[in-house]
C-alpha positions, 0 to 999 in steps of 0.5 A, a space after each residue: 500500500 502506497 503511503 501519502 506524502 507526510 508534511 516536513 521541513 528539513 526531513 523533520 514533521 512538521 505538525 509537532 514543531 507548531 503545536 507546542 506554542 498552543 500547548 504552552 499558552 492555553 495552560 498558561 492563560 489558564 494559570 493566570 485566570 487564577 492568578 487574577 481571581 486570587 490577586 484580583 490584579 488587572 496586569 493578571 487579566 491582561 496577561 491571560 487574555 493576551 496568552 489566549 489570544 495568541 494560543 487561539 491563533 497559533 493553533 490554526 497552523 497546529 490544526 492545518 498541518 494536523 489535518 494534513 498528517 491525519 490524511 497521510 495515516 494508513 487506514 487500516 490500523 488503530 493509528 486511524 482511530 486514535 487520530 481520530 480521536 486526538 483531532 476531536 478532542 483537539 478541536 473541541 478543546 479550542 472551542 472551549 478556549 475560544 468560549 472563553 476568549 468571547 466571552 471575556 474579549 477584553 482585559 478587563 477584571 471578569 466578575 460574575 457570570 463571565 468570570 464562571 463562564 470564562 474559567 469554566 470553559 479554559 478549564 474543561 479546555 484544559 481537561 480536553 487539552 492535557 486528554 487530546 495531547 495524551 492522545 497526540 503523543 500515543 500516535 507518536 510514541 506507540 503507532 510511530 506516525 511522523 516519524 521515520 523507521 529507525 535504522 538497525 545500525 548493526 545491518 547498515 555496517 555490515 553493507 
């Protein structure tokens, strides 16, 4: 069966590379959504709204070159099934940070039913996050997609 090609720079895949920004500033805006009810500082605010905002746009290159890799995945194994999975809960977690961002689209201190929504939402994005990134290293780890067969180096002295 002839594999599809697989998005690369330099030899190296592509969708890893742009998911760790989204990855890192999700959970970080989250923090200081916590950090803001308990100091009740703006700057606390301003920094998890503009951590979001950025996570929210960063997040399309990791979707686009997802979907492009997920579309090169054999479709007869439990790698399918697996991705399949990531990619749901992948984009049901964003659109849990995006509730969020909607909701509180400014950096003004939240209070009352925009601050429950608002925290709720980046939680259970975070919930689907850490879920949908666990699943994302199951594909590389255990089914090895976006990585290359590893050479047996004692075949390839022998040549």
């Amino acid at each position: 069966m002839k594999q599809r090609r697989k998005l690369r720079v330099f030899g190296h895949p592509l969708h890893p590379v742009v998911t760790h920004f989204p990855m890192a500033l999700l959970p970080v805006s989250f923090l200081g959504d916590l950090l803001g009810v308990w100091t009740d500082a703006s700057f606390w605010w301003s920094f998890s709204f503009y951590n979001l905002a950025i996570g929210l746009v960063l997040s399309l290159p990791a979707l686009i070159t997802g979907m492009i890799d997920f579309l090169a995945i054999s479709k007869d194994g439990n790698a399918e099934n697996v991705a399949m999975h990531h990619m749901t809960i992948m984009i049901v977690a964003i659109m849990m940070f995006m509730g969020s961002f909607f909701i509180r689209f400014g950096v003004e201190i939240l209070s009352g039913w925009r601050l429950t929504s608002a925290i709720s939402l980046s939680l259970l994005g975070l919930i689907f996050l850490f879920i949908g990134g666990w699943l994302g290293g199951q594909l590389v780890y255990r089914y090895a997609i976006g990585s290359d067969p590893v050479i047996d180096k004692s075949k390839s002295e022998k040549s």
